[in-house]
NUSE-225152 format. One record per residue (C-alpha): residue in three letters; x, y, z. Coordinates in steps of 0.2 Angstrom, whole numbers, padded with zeros to 4 digits, always signed. Layout:
N
alaXYZ
...
This chain:
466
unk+0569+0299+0682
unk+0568+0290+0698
unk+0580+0280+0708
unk+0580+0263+0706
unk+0579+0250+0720
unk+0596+0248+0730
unk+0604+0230+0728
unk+0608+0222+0744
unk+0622+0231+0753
unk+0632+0223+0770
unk+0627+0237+0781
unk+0611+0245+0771
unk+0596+0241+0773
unk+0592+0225+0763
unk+0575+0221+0755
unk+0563+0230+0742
unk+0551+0236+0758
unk+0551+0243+0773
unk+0539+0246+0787
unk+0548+0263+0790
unk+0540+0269+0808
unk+0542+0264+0827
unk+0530+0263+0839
unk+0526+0282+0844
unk+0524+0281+0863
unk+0509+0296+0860
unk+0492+0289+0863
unk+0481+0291+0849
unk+0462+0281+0847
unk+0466+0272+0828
unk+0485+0264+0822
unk+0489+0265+0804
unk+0504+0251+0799
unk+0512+0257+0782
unk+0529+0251+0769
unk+0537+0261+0759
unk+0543+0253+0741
unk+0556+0257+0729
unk+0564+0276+0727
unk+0569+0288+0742
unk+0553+0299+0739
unk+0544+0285+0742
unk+0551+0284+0760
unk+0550+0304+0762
unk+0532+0304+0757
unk+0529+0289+0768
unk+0534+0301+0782
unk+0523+0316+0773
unk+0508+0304+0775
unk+0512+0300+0794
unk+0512+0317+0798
unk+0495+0321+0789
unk+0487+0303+0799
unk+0494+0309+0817
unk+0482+0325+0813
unk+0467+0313+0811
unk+0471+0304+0826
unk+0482+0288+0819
unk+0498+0283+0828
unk+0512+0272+0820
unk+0514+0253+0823
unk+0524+0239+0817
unk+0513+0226+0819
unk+0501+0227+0805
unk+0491+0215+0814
unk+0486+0227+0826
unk+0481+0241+0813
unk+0464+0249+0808
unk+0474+0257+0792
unk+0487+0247+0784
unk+0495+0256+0769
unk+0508+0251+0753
unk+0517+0266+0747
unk+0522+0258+0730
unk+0534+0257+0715
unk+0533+0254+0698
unk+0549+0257+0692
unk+0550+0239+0688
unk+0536+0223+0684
unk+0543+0214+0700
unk+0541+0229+0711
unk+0521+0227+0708
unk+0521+0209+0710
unk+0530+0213+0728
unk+0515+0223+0732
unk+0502+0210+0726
unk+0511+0197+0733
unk+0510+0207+0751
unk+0492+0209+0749
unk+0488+0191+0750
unk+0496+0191+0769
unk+0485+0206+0774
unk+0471+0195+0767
unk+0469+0184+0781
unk+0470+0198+0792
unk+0457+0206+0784
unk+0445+0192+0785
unk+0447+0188+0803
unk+0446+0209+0805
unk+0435+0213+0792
unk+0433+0233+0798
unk+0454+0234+0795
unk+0457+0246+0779
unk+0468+0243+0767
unk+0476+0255+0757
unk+0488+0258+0740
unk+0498+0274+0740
unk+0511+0281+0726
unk+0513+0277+0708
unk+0507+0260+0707
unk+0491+0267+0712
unk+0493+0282+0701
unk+0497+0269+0686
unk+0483+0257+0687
unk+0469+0271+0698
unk+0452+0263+0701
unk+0456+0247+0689
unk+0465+0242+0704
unk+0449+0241+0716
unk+0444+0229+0702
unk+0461+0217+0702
unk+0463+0218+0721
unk+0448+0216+0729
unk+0453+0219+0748
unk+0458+0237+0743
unk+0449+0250+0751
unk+0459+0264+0748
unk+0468+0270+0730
unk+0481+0287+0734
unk+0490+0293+0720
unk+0508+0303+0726
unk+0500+0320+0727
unk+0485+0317+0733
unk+0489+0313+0750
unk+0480+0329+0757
unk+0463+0320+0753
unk+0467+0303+0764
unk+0456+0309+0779
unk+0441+0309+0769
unk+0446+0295+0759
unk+0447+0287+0776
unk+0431+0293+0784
unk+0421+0287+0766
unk+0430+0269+0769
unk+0426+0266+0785
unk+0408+0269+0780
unk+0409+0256+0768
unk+0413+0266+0750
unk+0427+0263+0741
unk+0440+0276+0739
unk+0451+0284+0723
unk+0460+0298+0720
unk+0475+0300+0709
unk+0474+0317+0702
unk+0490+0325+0697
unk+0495+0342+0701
unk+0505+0356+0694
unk+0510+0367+0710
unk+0509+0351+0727
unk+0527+0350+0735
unk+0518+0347+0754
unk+0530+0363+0758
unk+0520+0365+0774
unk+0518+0349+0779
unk+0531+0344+0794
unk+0538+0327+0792
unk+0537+0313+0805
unk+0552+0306+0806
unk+0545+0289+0818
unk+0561+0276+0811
unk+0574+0292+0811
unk+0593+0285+0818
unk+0591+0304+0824
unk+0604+0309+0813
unk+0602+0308+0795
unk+0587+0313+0788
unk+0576+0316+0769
unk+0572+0334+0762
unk+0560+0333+0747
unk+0563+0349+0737
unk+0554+0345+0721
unk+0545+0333+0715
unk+0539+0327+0697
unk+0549+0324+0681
unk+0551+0333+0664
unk+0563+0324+0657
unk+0551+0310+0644
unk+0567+0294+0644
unk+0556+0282+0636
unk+0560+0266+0648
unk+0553+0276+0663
unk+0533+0278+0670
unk+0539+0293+0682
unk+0531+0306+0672
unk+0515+0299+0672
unk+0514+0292+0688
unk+0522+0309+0696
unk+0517+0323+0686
unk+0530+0337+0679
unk+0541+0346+0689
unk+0537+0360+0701
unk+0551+0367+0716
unk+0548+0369+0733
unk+0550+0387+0739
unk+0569+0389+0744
unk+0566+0395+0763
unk+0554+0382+0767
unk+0569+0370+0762
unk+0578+0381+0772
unk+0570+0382+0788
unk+0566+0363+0789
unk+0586+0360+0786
unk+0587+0373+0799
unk+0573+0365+0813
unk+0582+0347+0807
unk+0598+0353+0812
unk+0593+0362+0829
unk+0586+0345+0834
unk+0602+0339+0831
unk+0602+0330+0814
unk+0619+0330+0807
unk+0614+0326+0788
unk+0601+0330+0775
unk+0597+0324+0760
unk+0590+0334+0748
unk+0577+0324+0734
unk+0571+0326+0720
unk+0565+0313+0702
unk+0578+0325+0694
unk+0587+0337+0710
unk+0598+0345+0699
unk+0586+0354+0687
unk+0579+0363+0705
unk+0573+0381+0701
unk+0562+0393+0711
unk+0560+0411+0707
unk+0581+0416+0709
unk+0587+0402+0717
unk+0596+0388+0706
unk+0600+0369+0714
unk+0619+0376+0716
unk+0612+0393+0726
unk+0600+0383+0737
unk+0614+0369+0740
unk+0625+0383+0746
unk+0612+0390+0757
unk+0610+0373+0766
unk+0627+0371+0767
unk+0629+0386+0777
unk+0617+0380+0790
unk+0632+0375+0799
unk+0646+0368+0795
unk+0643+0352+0808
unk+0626+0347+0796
unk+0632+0337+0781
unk+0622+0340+0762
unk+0620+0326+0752
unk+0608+0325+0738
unk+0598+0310+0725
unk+0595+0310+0710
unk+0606+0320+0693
unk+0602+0318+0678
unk+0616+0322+0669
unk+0611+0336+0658
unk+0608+0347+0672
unk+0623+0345+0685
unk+0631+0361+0679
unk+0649+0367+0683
unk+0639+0379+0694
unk+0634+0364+0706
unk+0652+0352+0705
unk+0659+0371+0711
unk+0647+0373+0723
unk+0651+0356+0730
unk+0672+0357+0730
unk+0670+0375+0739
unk+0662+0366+0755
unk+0667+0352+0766
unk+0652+0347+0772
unk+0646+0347+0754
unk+0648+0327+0751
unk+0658+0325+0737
unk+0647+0310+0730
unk+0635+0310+0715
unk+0622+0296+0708
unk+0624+0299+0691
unk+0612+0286+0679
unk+0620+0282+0663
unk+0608+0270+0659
unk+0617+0261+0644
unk+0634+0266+0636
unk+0630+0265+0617
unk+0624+0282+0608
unk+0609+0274+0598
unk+0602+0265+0612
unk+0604+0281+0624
unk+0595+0290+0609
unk+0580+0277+0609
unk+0580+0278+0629
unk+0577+0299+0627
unk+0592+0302+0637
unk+0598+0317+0627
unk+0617+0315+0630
unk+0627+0305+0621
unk+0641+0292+0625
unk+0655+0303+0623
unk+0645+0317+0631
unk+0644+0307+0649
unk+0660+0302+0648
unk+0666+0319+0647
unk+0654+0326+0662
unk+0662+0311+0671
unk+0680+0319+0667
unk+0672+0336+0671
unk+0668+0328+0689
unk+0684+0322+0694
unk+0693+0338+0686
unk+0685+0347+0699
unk+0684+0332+0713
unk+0697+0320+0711
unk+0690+0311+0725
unk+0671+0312+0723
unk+0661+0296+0723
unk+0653+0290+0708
unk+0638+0279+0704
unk+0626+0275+0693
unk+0609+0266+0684
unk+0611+0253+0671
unk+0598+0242+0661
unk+0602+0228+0649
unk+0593+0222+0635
unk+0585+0239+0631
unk+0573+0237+0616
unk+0584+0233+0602
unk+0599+0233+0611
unk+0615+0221+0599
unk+0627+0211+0607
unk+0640+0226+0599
unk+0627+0239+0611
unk+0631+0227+0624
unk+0649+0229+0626
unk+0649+0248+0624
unk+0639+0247+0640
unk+0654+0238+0648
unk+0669+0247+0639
unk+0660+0262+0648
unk+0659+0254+0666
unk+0676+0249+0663
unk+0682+0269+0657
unk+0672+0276+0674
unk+0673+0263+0688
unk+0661+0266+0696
unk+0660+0264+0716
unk+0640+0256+0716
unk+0627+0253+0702
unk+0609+0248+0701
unk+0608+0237+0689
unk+0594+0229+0680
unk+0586+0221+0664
unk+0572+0228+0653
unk+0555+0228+0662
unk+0545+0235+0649
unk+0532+0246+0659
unk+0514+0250+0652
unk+0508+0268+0645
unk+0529+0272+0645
unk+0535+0278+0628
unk+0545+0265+0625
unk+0530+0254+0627
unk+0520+0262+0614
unk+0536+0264+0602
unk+0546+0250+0600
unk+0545+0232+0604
unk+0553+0223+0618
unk+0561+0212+0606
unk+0577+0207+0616
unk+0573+0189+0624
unk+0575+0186+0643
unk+0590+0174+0642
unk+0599+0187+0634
unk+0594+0200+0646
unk+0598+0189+0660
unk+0614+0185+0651
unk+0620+0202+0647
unk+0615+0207+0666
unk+0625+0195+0673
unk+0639+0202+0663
unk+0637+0218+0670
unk+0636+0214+0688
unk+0651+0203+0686
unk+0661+0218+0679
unk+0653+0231+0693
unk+0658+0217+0708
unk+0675+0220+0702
unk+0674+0238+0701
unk+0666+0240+0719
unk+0679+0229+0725
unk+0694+0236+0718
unk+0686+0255+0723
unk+0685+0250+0739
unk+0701+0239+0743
unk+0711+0256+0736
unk+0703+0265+0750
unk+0715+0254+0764
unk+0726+0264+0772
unk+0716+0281+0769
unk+0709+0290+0783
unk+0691+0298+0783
unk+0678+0309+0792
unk+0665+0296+0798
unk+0647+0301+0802
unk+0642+0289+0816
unk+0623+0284+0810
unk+0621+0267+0821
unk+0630+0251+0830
unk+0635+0239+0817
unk+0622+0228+0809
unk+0634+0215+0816
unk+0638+0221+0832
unk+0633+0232+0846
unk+0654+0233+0849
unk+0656+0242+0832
unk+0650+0260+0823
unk+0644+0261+0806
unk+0642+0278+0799
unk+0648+0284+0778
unk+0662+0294+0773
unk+0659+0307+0762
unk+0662+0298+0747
unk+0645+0288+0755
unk+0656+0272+0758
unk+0649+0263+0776
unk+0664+0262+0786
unk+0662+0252+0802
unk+0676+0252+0816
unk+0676+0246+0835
unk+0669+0257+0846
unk+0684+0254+0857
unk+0685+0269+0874
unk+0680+0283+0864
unk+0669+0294+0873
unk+0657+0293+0856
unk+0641+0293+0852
unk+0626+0294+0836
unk+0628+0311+0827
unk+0647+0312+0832
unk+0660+0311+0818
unk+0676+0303+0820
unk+0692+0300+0810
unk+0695+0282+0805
unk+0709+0275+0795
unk+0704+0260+0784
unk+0712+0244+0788
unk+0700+0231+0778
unk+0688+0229+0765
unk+0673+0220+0758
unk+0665+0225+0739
unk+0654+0236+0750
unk+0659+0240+0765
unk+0676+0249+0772
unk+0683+0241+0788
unk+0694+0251+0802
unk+0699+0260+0817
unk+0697+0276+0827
unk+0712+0287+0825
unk+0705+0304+0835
């Protein structure tokens, strides 16, 4: 199960790509340009590939016009993610005409879906990378630049890139990703993850460890552990709720997030393990996906309704304040009108802080695909979408008006999108909070207390109170 693209936030980062690295002031003889689409691992693995391209002698650039290698790390969660990338490769066209020895590359599970068919469709691209191939890019590189085009997709049961040091080029310095499995098991019948990402296989625990360990000592104050499905985490002894623990006690200053749950595997075990330690965020993405039972059934989710709404309850027994979000999709394949509105009496029983929401895209070589027809038209999709981000709007609102007046641990991330005056940085509950700088002796990676004296549907306004 993968995440699925993040709407448009005030303060987070807006869009469906991003060109995720900053000019490295290293010398090096070629430049490689690349954007990242779609989930969190694509962006972690973006910085996988950088590392690997600065061993062959590629530095990162934000122009793409000054490239030899420019590079699409894609998504196919969604029929409109690919378009995105097609669209994007008619602009590197021109350039590739002007500059015909500039190479041009598709990485993640676009090129996984569609392999060497897409050297036919898109005729510019030199290069096809599939997610856990990118130890093979220098020779896929070296064959392109002597005029052969490249594939390689291969799946594989045992590559995490455990020994493969990050580059962290667009790092704030503070917050950073920590792949720690990749893959999916879990067959929901809406989702090309499994066949685009291969099945599940853990990182070892102590080289999680150590690179939340080096991460911290060069004074990142957050991690984010990932994962298709986090949760379900398991190598040799250590379960996700040992190997959280064990981060957690890096130090007490370095906050643990994590993305994504299923929620089958977020056990007791792990909501514990997360209310025993304050720097344990107490926020979870959990997709629902859609709130009636027969539709969850035809989706593969393996839990029912009245199931989630119970691990819900089970969540805020043990966190009364832990934020909540979720997936939801309209106008699944056969979905009623009566379906419908079990998906917002559900949204109306959790209020959830955030959703991704989206309609049906039925996606080739998916289960659903191959089963059942997409038999619920647009209009209605659209229709029933609509509905549902009218009701989460209000939900998101409400959520975050209650929080005025409430005081919270800030991690400073950045200056304000808006203003060089103001911090933004997120709560726990991973609410941006953004607050004047004021003559506080403050700075990135510093935490602060603010009270909350405002509100927007996304973001949480205030001022420092120590």
């Amino acid at each position: 199960m993968a995440d699925l693209l993040q709407k448009d936030l005030d303060e987070t980062r807006q869009g469906e790509a991003y060109a995720p690295f900053v000019e490295d002031p290293n010398q090096y003889p070629k430049k490689f340009y690349i954007e990242s689409y779609g989930c969190q691992m694509n962006f972690s693995d973006s910085e996988i590939v950088a590392s690997i391209l600065h061993e062959e002698g590629f530095g990162a650039t934000r122009n793409f016009e000054e490239a030899n290698l420019i590079l699409l790390n894609t998504c196919s969660i969604r029929e409109k993610a690919e378009q995105t990338v097609r669209n994007r490769l008619t602009t590197f066209r021109k350039l590739k005409d002007k500059r015909p020895g500039t190479l041009i590359g598709v990485l993640g599970c676009m090129a996984e879906r569609l392999k060497a068919k897409f050297l036919e469709e898109e005729k510019l691209v030199d290069i096809v990378v599939g997610p856990d191939a990118y130890r093979s890019l220098p020779q896929l590189i070296s064959d392109a630049e002597g005029g052969q085009k490249t594939v390689n997709v291969l799946l594989s049961r045992d590559e995490t890139y455990a020994d493969i040091s990050p580059v962290r080029l667009d790092s704030n310095g503070v917050t950073a990703f920590v792949s720690i499995m990749r893959g999916c098991n879990n067959m929901c019948t809406f989702c090309v993850v499994p066949f685009t990402r291969g099945r599940e296989r853990s990182r070892d625990a102590e080289s999680i460890l150590a690179e939340c360990q080096d991460l911290f000592e060069r004074g990142y104050k957050e991690v984010t552990l990932l994962g298709q499905n986090v949760d379900s985490y398991w190598h040799g002894e250590v379960t996700f709720a040992l190997l959280l623990e064990r981060v957690a006690q890096i130090s007490l200053l370095l906050r643990v997030r994590f993305s994504t749950s299923h929620p089958k595997d977020i056990t007791d075990d792990v909501l514990e393990t997360m209310a025993k330690y304050h720097n344990i965020c107490k926020y979870i993405h959990l997709p629902v996906q859609s709130g009636n039972t027969r539709v969850l059934s035809m989706m593969n989710r393996t839990y029912t309704r009245e199931w989630y709404l119970n691990k819900v309850k089970r969540i805020r027994e043990i966190m009364p304040d832990c934020g909540l979000s979720t997936d939801v999709i309209s106008g699944f394949c056969t979905e009623t009108e009566e379906e419908h509105n079990d998906t917002l009496s559900l949204m109306e029983l959790c209020r959830f802080d955030m959703a991704y929401m989206f309609s049906y895209s039925e996606r080739p070589g998916t289960l659903a695909e191959r089963r059942f027809e997409d038999d619920v038209p647009e209009d209605v999709k659209k229709r029933r979408l609509e509905e549902i981000i009218k009701l989460q709007n209000g939900h998101s609102r409400e959520s975050y008006l209650n929080d005025i007046g409430k005081t919270f641990e800030v991690l400073i991330e950045s200056n304000s999108k808006r203003s060089d005056l103001h911090w933004a940085g997120r709560n726990t509950q991973n609410k941006m909070v953004v607050f004047p700088k004021g003559n506080y002796q403050l700075d990135k990676g510093h935490y602060a207390i603010v009270i909350i004296l405002d509100a927007t549907s996304a973001t949480l306004i205030g001022t420092i109170v120590a």
